[in-house]
N, C-alpha and C positions, 0 to 999 in steps of 0.2 A: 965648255964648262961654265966661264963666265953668263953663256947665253941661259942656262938652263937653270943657273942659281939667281937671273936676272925675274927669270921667270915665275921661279917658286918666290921670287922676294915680292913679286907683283900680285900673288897670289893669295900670300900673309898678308898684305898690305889690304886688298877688295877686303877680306872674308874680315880683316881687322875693322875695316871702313863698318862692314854690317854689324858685324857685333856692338860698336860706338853708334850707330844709328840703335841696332834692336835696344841696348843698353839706355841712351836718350829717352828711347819711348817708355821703356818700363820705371826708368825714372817720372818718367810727366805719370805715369800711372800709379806710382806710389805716393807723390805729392797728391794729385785728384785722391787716392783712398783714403789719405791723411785730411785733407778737405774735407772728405766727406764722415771722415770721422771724429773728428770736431763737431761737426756741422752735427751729428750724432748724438757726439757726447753733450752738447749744450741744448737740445733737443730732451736726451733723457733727463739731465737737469732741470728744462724748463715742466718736463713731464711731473716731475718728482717732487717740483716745486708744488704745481697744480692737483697732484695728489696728496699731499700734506694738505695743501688747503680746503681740497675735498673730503679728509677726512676728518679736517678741523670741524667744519661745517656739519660732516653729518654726523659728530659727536655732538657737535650743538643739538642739531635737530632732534636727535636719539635723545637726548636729556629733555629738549622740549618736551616731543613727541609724550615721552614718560611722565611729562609735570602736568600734560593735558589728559592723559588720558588717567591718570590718580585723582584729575579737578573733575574729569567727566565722572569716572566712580562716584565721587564725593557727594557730586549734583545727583545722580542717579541713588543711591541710597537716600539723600535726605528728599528726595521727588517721591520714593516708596515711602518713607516711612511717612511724609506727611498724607499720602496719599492712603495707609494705615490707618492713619489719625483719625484723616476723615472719616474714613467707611465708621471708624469707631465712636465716632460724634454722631452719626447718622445714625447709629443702632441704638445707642444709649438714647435720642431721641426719640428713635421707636417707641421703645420701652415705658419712656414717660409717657407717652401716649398711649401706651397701654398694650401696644405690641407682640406680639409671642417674641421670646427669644429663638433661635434655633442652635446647637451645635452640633457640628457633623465631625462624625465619629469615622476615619477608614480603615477598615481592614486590608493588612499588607493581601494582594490578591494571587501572592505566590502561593497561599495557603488552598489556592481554589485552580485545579489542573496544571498546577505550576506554570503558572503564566510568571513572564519575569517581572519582579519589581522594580525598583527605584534604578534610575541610569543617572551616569553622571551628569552634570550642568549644574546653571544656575537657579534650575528652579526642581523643585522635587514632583520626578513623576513616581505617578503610582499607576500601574497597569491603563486603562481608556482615562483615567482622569490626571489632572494637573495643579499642584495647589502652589499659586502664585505666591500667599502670606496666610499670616493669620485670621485672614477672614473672607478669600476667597477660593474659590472652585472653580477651574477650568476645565472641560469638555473638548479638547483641540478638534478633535474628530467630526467633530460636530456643530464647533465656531461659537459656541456657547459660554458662559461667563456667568457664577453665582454669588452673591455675596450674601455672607450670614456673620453670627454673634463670632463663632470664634470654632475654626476647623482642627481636629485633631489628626496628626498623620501616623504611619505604624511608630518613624522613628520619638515621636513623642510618649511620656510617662502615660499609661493607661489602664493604671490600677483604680481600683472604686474610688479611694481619696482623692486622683488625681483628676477625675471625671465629676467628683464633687465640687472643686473647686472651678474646672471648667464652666460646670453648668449654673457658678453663681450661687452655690447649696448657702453660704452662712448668708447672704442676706433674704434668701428665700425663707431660712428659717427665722428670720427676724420678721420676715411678714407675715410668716403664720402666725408668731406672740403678738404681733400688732393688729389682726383681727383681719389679714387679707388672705383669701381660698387661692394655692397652690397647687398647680399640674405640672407631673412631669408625665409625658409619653412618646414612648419609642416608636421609631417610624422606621421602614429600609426592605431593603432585598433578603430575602429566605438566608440564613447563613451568614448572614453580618455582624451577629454579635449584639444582638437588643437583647434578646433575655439575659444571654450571659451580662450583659451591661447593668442591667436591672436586677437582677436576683443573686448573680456571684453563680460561680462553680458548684453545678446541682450534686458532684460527688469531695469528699476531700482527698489532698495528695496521701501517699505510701503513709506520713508520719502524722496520719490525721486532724490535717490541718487545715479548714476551709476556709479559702479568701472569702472577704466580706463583698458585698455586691452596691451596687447605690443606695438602694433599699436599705442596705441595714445601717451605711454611712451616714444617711438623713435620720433614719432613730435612734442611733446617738448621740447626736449632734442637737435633736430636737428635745430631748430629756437635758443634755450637758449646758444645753443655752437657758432653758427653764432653773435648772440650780443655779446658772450664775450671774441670771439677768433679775429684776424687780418682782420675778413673780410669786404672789404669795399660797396661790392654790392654785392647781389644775385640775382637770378632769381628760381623757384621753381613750377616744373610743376607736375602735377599728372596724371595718368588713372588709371582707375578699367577695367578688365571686367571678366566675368562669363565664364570657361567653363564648357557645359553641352551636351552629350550623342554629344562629338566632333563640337558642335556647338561655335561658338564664339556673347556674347553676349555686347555689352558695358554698363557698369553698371552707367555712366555718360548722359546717355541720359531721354530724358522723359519716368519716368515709366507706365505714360500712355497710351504709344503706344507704344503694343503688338502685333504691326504688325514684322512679322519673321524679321526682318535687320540682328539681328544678325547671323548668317550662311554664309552671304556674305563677314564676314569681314575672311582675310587670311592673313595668318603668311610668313612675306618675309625676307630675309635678306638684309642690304643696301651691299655700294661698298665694306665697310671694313669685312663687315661679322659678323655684329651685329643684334642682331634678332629685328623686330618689327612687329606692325600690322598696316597697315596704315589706315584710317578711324576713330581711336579711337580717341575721344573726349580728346584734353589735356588744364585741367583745370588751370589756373598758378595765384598763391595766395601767397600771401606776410606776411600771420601771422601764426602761430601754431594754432588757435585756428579755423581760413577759412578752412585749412588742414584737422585737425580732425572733423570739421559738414559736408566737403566735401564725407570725407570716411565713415561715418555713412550714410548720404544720400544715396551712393552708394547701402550699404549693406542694406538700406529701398527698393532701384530699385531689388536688386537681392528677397526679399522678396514678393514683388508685384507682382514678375512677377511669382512669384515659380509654381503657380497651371497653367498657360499656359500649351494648348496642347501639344507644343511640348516639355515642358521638363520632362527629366525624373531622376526621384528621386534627391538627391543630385548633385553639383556643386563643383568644383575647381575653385578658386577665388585669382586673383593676381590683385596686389594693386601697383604700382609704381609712385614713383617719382624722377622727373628728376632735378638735384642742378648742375648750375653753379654760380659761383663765381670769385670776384677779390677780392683778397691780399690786403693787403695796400702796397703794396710792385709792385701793378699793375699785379702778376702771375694772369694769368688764368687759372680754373682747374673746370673741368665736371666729374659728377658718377652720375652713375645712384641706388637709395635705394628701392630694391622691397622686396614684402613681398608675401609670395604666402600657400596659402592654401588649402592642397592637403587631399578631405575627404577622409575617410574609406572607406574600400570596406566594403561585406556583400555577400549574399546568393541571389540569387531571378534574374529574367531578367531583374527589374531596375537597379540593379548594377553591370551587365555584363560591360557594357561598363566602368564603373570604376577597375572594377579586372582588365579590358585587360590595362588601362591606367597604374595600378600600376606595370603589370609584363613586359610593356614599359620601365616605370622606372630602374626595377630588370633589365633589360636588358641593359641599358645605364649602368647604375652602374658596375655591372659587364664585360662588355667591358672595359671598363677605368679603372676599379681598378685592372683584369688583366696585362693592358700593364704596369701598374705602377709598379706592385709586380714584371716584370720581368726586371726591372729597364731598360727599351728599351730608347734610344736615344729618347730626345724630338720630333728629325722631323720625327721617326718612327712611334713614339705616334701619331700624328696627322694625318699620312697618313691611321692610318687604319678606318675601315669602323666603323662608330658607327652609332647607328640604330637611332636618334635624328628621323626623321621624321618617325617612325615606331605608334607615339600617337601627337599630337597636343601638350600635357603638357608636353614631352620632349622634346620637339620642344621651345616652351616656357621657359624650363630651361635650356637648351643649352648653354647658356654664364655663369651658374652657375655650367653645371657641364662638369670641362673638360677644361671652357672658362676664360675671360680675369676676373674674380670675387672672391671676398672672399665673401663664402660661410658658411654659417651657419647651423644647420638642429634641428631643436626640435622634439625630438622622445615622443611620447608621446605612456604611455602605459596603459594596464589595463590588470593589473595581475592575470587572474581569471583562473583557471587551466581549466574551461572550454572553454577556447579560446587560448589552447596553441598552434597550428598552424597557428593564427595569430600572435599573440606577439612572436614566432621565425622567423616567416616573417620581423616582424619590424625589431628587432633585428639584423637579419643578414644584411637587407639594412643597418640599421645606418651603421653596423662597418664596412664593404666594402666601405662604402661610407666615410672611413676618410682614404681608401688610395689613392684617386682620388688627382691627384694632377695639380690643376689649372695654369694657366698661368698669371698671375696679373701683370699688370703695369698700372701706375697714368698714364692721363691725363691730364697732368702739362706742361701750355707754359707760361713760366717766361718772364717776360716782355720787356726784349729785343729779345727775339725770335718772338715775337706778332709785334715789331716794324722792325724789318730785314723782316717779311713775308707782313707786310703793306708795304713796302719799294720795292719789289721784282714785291708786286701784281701792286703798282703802275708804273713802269718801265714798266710793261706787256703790261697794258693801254696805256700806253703813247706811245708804239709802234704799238699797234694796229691804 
């Protein structure tokens, strides 16, 4: 018995012996996981440290980041707007020089197969074209870049008023009292809104109300400045007439009779080399308001007459008026205010005769805006040949482009990327056509000049 509790007691004792070993080792194994958990936790510490510091930092950088890039904004706005500036120092330069102005007028081109319009960014597109500011035009598609007087986009006011003040109208009308001859004429793609720009809405809304058009904006404006500026008498004479497939029609005569006259009438120049047509009917009216029923009237004759035989398709339509006046001061001073509206071409054999008018045009323009780019002596510039009588309508613009006139031009567009070989058409006319550089001088004989020449003329008589 002793042997056998000897045995179970040697048996406790080994398996006791293993357990105090396996016991030891799980001990050395919890001290090392303790080590290593220290080791751990001073680890995530030192982690924790270096991520605070990391985000100290890149809360710095994030604030820099934000102070540089509101400093780059800052730089980048005042880089545009001096760069605004410029363009606008440069055109105002033009100008004194004698320059045509241009503004380009766009219509939103969602109006034409619902092409989409404007997308977001920082710069405003408009279907194929791109307007950086107010005085340029970009072409992305095409790597092209235009600058003119001053661009209108849909999102801009583009009521007649707001087109007057665009196009510079109060001091245009101060150079007509000051004795200097005014053009405005509309230029662009079929569909872009020149006549409408020019003439106003040919019907009025449900409550019989017809917005005013440029046209009638400039003959209030040119009566309103006469009552309120120095002038003590005026005189104010008008004509319209239509041209159509090179025919000359007067748009002041009875629209009744649709007998052919107009074909007979032809484009002369007088002694001094001023362009007229003599025959046309000139109407001479004394209020703003005689004026504008006068040019509406007109634009009733060009309508009445539209379905005659002989005309074909669309018309070119110039509207003038002729302003003399005296000063209180007794100056005399003559200009002549036209307005001329020059339609779209298009595709088709009714509008042959209009393409061939407009590449007339392209061809005056680029003559004259050549000899200008080569900065040539004034009396070279006029000796060379410019192809004026190569279209009747250049013939007719002739004192506007080249001639003794400040010059205007409203480009009118429609940006629809299906028509981008015309609207680089327009394009490239406007901008040629603002280095044309005119030759302007008033028509101002102050009132002792008027009495030395009544003085002169009488002496003449007296000897005869």
């Amino acid at each position: 018995m002793i042997t056998s509790t000897e045995a179970q007691l040697k048996a406790i004792t080994s398996k006791s012996e293993q357990l105090e070993g396996l016991m030891t080792g799980k001990i050395e194994e919890v001290r090392t996981l303790k080590r290593d958990r220290d080791d751990l936790e001073r680890d995530v510490a030192t982690l924790r440290a270096r991520l605070e510091e990391a985000e100290g930092r890149f809360a710095g950088c994030q604030g820099e980041l934000e102070h540089k890039t509101a400093s780059l904004k800052t730089v980048a706005d005042e880089y545009n707007r001096a760069q605004l500036l410029k363009k606008k120092y440069q055109n105002t330069l033009c100008e004194l020089k004698g320059c045509p102005r241009v503004v380009v007028k766009i219509r939103d081109p969602s109006h034409y197969n619902g092409v989409q319009s404007s997308r977001p960014g920082s710069r405003h597109e408009w279907g194929a074209v791109c307007v950086a500011d107010s005085c340029t035009v970009n072409v992305p598609s095409k790597s092209k870049s235009f600058v003119f007087d001053s661009v209108i986009t849909p999102d801009d006011p583009q009521t007649a008023h707001d087109l007057f003040q665009q196009t510079n109208g109060p001091a245009m009308i101060h150079d007509v009292l000051t004795g200097v001859n005014v053009t405005i004429f509309t230029f662009g793609q079929r569909g872009a809104g020149k006549t409408f720009s020019l003439f106003g809405p040919s019907q009025a809304d449900p409550n019989g109300f017809r917005a005013d058009g440029l046209i009638d904006v400039f003959i209030s404006s040119l009566f309103a400045a006469m009552e309120q500026n120095d002038v003590d008498c005026f005189t104010v004479k008008a004509q319209m007439l239509e041209l159509n497939n090179d025919c000359i029609y007067d748009l002041f005569s009875d629209p009744n009779q649709v007998s052919e006259h107009g074909p007979r009438f032809e484009i002369l120049r007088d002694d001094k080399g001023r362009v007229h047509v003599p025959g046309l009917q000139q109407v001479s009216v004394s209020k703003a308001q005689q004026l504008s029923q006068l040019f509406h009237w007109g634009v009733k004759t060009k309508d009445k007459r539209a379905h005659s035989a002989s005309r074909v398709g669309r018309s070119h339509i110039l509207f003038g008026c002729s302003v003399e006046n005296y000063n209180k001061k007794g100056d005399f001073r003559r200009a002549r205010l036209t307005f001329v509206d020059v339609t779209g071409g298009g595709t088709g054999a009714e509008n042959a005769w209009i393409n061939r008018t407009h590449q007339s045009l392209g061809d005056v323009i680029s003559v004259l805006s050549t000899a200008a780019n080569q900065q040539a002596p004034t009396a070279d510039v006029t000796k060379q040949h410019v192809p004026y009588r190569n279209s009747k309508l250049t013939l007719l613009l002739s004192d506007a482009l080249g001639g003794n006139c400040k010059t205007t031009m409203l480009c009118c567009l429609l940006p629809s990327p299906s028509l981008m070989e015309e609207l680089l058409t327009a394009l490239i006319y406007a901008f040629h056509l603002k280095c044309i550089q005119n030759q302007v001088s008033a028509y101002d004989i102050p009132a002792d000049l008027q009495k030395l020449e009544e003085q002169m003329r009488s002496i003449d008589f007296s000897r005869r």
